[in-house]
Backbone bond lengths (Angstrom), bond angles and torsions (degrees), N, CA, C in turn:
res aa  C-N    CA-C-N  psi(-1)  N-CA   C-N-CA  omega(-1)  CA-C   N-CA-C  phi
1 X - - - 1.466 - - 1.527 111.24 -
2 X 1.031 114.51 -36.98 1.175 119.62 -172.21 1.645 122.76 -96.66
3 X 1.342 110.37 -7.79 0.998 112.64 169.42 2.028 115.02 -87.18
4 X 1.512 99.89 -26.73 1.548 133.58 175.45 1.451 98.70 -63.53
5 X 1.675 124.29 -48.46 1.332 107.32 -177.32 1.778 111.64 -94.92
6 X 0.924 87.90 30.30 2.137 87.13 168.03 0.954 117.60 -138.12
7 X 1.736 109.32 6.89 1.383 117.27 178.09 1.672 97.91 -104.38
8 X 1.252 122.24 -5.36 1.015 123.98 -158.18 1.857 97.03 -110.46
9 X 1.501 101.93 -39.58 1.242 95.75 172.03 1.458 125.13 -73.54
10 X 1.505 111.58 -33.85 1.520 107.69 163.91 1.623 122.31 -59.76
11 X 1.424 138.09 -33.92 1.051 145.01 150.36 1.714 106.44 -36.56
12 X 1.240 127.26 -45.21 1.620 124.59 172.18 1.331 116.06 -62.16
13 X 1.801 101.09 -63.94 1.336 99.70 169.93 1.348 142.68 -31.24
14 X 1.709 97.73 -52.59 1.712 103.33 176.35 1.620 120.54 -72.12
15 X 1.529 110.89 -29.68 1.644 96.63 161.20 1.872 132.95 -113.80
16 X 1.464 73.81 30.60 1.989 100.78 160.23 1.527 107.73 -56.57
17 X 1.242 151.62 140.89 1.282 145.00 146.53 1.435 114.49 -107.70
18 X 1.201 103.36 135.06 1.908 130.17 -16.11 1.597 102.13 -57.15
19 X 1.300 111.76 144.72 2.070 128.76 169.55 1.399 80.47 -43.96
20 X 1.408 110.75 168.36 1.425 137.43 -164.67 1.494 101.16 -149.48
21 X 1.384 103.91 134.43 1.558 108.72 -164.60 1.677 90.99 -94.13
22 X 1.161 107.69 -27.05 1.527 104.75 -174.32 1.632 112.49 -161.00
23 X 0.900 123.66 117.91 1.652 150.64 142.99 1.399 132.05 -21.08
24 X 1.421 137.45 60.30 1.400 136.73 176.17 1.836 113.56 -45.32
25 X 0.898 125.45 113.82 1.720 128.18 165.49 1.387 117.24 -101.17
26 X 1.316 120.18 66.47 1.753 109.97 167.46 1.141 138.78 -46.95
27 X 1.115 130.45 178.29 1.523 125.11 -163.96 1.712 94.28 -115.23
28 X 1.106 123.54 -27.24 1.434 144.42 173.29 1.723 114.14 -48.81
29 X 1.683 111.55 129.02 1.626 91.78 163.56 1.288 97.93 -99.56
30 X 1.581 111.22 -147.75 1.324 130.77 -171.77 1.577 120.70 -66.26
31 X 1.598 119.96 -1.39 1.166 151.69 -160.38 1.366 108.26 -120.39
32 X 1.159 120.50 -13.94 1.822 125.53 -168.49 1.739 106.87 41.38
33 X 1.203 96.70 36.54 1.676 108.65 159.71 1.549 115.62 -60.48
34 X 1.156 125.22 134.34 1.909 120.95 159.29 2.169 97.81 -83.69
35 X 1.044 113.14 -19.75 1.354 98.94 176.30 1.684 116.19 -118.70
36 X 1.115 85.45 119.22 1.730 84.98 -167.80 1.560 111.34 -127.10
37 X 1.107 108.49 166.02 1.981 119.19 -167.46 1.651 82.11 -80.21
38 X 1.740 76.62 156.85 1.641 104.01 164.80 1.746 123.69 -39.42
39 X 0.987 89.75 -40.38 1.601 90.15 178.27 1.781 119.93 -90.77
40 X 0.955 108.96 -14.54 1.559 101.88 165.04 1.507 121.11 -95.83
41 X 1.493 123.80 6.25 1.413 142.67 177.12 1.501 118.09 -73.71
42 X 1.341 99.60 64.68 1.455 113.42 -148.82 1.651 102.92 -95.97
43 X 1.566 107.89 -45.99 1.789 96.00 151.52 1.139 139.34 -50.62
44 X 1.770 118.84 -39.02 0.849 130.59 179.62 2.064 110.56 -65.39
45 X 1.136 119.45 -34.87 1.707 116.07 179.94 1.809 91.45 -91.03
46 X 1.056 133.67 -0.81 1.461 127.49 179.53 1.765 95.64 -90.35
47 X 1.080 114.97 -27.55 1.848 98.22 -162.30 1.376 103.90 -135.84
48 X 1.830 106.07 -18.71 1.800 96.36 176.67 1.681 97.99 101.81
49 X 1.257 116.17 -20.02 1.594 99.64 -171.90 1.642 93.77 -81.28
50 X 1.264 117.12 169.02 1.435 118.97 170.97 1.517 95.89 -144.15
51 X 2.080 122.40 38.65 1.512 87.73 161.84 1.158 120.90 -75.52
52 X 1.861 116.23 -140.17 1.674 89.66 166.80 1.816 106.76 -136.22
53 X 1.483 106.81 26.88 1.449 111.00 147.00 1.360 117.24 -134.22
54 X 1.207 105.90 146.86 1.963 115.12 179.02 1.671 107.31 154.36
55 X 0.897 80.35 172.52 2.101 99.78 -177.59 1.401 95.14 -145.68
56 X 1.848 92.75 149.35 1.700 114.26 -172.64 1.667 91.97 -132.93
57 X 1.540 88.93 131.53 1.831 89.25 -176.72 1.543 97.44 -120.26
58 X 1.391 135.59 136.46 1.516 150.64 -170.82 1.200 99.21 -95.20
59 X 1.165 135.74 130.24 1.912 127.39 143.50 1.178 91.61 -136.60
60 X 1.537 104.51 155.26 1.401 117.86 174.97 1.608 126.50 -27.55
61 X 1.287 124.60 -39.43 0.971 113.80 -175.04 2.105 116.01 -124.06
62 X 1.554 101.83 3.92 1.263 103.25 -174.73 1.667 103.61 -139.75
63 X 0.951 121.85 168.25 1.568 129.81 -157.46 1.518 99.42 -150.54
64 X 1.317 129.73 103.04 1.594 124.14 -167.76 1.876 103.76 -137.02
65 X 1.133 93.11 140.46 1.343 126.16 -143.69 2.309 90.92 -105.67
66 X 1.490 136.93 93.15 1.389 123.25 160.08 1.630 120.06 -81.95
67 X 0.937 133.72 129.79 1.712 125.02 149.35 1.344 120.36 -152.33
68 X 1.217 103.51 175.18 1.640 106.02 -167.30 2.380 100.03 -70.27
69 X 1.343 81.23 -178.88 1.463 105.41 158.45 1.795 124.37 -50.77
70 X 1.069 89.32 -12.77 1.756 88.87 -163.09 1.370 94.34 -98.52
71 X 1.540 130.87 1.59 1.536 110.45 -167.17 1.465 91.37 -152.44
72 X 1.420 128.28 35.35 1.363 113.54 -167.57 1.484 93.82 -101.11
73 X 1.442 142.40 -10.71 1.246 128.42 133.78 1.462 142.89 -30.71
74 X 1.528 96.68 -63.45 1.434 113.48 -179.89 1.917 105.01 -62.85
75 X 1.248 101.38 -48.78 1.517 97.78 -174.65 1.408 111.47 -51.48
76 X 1.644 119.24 -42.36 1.444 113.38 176.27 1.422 133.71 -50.92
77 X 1.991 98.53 -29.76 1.109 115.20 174.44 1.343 143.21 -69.15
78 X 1.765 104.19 -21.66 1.355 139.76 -154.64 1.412 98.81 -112.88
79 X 1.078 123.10 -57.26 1.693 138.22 -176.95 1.310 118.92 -42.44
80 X 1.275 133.00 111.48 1.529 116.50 173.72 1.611 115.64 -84.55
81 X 1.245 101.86 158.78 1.880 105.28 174.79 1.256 113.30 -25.32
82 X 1.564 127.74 -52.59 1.269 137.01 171.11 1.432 112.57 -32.28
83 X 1.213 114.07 -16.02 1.766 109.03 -171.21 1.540 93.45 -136.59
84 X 1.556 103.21 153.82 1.420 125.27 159.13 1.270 122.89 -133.01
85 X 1.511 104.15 124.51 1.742 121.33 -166.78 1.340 107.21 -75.46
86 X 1.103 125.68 117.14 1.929 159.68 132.48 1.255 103.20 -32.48
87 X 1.238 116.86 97.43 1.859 112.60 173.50 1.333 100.26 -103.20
88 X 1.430 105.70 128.65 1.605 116.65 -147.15 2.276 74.86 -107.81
89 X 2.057 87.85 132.40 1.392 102.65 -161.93 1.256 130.09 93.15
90 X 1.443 111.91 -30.42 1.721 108.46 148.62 1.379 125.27 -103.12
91 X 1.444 113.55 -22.90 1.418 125.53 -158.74 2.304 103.12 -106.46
92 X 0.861 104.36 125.00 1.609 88.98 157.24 1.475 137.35 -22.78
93 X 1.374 112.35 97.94 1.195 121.04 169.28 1.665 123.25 -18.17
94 X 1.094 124.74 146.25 1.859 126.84 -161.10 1.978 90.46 -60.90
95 X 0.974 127.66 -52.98 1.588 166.47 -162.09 1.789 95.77 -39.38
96 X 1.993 99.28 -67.82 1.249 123.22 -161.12 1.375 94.54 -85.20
97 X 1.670 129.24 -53.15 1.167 107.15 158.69 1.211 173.96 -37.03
98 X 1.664 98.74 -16.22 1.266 137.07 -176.85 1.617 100.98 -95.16
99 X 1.181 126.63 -48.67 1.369 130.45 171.42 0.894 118.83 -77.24
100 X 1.278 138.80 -31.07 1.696 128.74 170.68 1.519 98.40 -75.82
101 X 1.419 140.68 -38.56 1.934 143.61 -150.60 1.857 87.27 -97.35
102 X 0.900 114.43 -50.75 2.043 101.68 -143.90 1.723 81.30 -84.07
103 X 1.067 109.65 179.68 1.950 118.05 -159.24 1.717 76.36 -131.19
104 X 1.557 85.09 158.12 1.815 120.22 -155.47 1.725 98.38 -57.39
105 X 0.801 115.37 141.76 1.351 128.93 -174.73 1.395 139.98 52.63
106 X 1.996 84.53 33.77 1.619 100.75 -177.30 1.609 112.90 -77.36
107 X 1.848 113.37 170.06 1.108 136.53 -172.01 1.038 124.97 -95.83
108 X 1.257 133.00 84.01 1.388 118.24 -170.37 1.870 115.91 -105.18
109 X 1.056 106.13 104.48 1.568 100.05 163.34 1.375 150.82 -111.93
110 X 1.409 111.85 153.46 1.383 121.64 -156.33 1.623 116.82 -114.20
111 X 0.741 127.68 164.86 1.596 123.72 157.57 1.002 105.37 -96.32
112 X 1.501 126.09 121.42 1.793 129.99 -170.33 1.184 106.09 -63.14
113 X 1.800 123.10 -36.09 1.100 105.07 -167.80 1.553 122.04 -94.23
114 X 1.517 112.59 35.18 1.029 112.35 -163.47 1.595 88.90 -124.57
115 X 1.353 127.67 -12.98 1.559 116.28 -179.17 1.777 91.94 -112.91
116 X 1.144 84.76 158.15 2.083 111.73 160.56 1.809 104.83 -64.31
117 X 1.258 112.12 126.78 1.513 112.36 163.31 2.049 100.62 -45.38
118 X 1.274 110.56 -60.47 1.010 103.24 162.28 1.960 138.43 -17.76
119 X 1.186 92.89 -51.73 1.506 84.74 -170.58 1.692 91.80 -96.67
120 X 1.427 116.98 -35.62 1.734 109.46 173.74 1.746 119.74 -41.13
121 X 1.485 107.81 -41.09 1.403 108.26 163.56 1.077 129.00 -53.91
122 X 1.566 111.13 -43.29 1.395 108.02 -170.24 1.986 113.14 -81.66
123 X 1.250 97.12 -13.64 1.479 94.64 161.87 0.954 142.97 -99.09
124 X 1.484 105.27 -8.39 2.166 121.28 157.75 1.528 92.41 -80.95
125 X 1.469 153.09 -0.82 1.097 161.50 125.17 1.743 112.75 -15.79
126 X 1.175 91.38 -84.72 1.299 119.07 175.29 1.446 123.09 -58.62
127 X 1.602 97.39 -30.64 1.839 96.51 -172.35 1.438 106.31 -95.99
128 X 1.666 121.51 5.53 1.171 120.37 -179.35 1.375 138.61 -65.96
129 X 1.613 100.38 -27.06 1.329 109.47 173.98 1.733 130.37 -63.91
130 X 1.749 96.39 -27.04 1.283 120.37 -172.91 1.450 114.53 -90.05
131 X 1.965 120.18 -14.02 1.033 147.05 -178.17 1.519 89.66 54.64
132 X 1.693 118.63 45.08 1.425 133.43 141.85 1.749 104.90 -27.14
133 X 0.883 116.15 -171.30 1.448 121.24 165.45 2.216 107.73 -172.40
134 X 1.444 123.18 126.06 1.278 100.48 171.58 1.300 92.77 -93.44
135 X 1.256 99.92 162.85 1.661 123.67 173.05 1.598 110.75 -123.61
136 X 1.220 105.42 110.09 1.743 113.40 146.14 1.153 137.04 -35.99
137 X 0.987 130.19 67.82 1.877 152.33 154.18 1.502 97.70 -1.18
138 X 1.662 138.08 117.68 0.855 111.48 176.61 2.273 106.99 -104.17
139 X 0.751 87.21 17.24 1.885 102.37 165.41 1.801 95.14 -149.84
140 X 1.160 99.39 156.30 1.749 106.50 150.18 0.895 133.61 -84.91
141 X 1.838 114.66 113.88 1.594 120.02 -155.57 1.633 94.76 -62.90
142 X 1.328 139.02 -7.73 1.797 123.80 -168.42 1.235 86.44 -81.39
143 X 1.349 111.96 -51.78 2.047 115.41 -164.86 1.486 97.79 -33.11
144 X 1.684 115.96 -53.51 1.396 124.05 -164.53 1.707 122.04 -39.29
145 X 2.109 95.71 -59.82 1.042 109.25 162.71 1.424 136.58 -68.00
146 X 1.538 107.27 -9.39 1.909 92.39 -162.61 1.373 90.27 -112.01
147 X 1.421 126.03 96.25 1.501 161.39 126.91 1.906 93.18 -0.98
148 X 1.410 127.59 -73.48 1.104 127.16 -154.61 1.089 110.48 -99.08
149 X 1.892 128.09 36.01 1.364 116.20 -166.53 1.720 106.05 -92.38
150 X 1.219 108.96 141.78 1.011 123.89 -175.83 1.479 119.56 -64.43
151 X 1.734 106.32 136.15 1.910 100.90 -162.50 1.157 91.81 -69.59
152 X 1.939 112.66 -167.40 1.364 129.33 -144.59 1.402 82.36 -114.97
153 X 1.310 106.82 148.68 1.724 146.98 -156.49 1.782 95.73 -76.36
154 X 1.087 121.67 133.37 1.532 102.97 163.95 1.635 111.22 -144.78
155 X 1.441 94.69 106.34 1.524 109.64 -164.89 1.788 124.69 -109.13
156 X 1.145 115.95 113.04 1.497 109.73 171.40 1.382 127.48 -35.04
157 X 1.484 120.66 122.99 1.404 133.28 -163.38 1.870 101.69 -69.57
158 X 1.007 108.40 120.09 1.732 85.32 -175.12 1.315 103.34 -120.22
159 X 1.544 121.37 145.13 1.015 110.12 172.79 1.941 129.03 -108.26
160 X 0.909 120.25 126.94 1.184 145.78 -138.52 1.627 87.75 -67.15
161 X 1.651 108.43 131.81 1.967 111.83 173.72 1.913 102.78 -51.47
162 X 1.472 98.84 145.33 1.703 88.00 163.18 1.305 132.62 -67.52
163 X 1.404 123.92 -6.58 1.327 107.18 150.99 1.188 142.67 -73.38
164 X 1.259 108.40 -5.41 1.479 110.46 172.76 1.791 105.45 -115.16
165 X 1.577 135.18 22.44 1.024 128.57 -148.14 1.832 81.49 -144.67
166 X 0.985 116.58 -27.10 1.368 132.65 -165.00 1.619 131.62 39.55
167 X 1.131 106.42 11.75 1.733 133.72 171.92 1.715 96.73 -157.41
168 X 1.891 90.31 155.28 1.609 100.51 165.32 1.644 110.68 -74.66
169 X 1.184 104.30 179.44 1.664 120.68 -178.17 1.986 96.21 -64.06
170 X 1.788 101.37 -52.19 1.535 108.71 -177.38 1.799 105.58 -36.71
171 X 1.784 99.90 -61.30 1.309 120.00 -156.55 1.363 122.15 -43.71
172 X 2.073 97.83 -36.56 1.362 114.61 -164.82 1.237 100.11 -82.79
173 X 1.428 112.12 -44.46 1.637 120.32 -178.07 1.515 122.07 -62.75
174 X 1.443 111.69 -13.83 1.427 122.18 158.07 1.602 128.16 -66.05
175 X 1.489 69.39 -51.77 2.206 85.09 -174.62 1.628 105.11 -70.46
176 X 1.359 107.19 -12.91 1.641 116.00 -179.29 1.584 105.30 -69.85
177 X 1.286 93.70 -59.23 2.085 105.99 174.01 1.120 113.27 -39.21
178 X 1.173 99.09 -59.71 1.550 102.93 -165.15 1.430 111.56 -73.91
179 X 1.532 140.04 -16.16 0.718 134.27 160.95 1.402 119.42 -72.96
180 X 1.188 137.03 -29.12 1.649 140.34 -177.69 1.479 93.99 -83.64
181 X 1.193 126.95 -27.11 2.150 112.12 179.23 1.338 77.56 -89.89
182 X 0.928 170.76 75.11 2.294 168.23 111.11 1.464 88.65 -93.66
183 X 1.633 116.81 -41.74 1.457 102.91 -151.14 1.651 94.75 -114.86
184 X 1.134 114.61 11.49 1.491 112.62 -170.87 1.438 140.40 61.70
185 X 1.365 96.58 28.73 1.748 117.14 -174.73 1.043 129.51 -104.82
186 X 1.062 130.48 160.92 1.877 131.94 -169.76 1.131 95.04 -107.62
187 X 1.214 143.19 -31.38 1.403 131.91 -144.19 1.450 102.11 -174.34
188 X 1.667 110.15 159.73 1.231 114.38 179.94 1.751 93.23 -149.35
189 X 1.733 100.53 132.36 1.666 96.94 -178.89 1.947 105.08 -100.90
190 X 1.412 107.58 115.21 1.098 87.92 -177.22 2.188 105.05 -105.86
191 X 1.584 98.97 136.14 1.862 94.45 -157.86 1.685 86.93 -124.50
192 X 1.525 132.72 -1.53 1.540 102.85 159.18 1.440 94.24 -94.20
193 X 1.854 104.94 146.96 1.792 105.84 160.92 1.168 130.20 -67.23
194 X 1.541 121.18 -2.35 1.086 98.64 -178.70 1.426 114.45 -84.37
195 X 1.937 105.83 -17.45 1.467 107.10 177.34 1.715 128.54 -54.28
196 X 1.237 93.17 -11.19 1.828 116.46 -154.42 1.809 100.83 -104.54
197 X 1.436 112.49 11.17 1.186 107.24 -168.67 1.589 87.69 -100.57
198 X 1.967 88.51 153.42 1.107 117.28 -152.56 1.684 102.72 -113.01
């Protein structure tokens, strides 16, 4: 299976426009969550690991596996030959790796909405010297491949007792106002969920 879905993604990659020398897989959904539903576990059906931080990077000929300390067991365990684990703190950062390994004016793409502008900078940063370039994915090549991904979650909004919420919904949504007329704002977009909890 797993050799079937990286053969399948390199087949995308190469007639992606522009071809893509290499493939970013975050662990992140559209929320920059570290914990995410079955169906946005899109590293996890790309490489077989199922912790719940790391990145999987594709190039034509290698399949590499980053995560912290807390799973560099499990990843060994989970990982097939097809992949080699990145122990993030001993090994080269995804970033530095990509710029020293992919050749000068490689393609790398991402699904935008799966990285931080934040960390996208810091890797057109990095890919500058090589006049690297990332590229914006305009679907997600995994979506393409994963045939059996599981539909989208649909869960009652609940709102949390005040003792564990420590203001009402009113209270918070007050102190919210009043803080954006302090700062002179109309609006505030809030896009992680956990900010949005109620």
């Amino acid at each position: 299976m797993a050799e079937e879905t990286l053969a399948a993604l390199r087949s995308l990659m190469a007639s992606h426009s522009p071809a893509l020398d290499a493939l970013v897989v975050p662990s992140e959904d559209y929320h920059q969550s570290e914990y995410v539903s079955a169906r946005d576990k899109r590293r996890g059906f790309v490489s077989g690991f199922n912790g719940s931080a790391g990145l999987a990077l594709i190039t034509a000929n290698q399949a590499l596996l980053w995560t912290d300390g807390r799973y560099f067991l499990q990843a060994e365990q989970q990982l097939s030959n097809q992949w080699k684990l990145m122990r993030m703190g001993e090994d080269p950062t995804v970033d530095i790796w990509m710029a020293d390994n992919l050749p000068n004016d490689a393609t790398i793409g991402v699904d935008p909405w799966c990285v931080s502008v934040d960390t996208a900078q810091k890797w057109e940063s990095a890919f500058a010297k090589k006049q690297q370039k990332l590229i914006q994915t305009t679907k997600n090549l995994v979506d393409e491949v994963w045939t059996s991904r599981p539909p989208p979650e649909t869960n009652p909004v609940v709102v949390h007792p005040l003792e564990f919420a420590g203001l009402s919904v009113e209270d918070k949504l007050k102190d919210l106002r009043e803080k954006l007329l302090q700062e002179n704002s109309r609006a505030i977009i809030l896009a992680a969920l956990d900010e949005a909890s109620l």
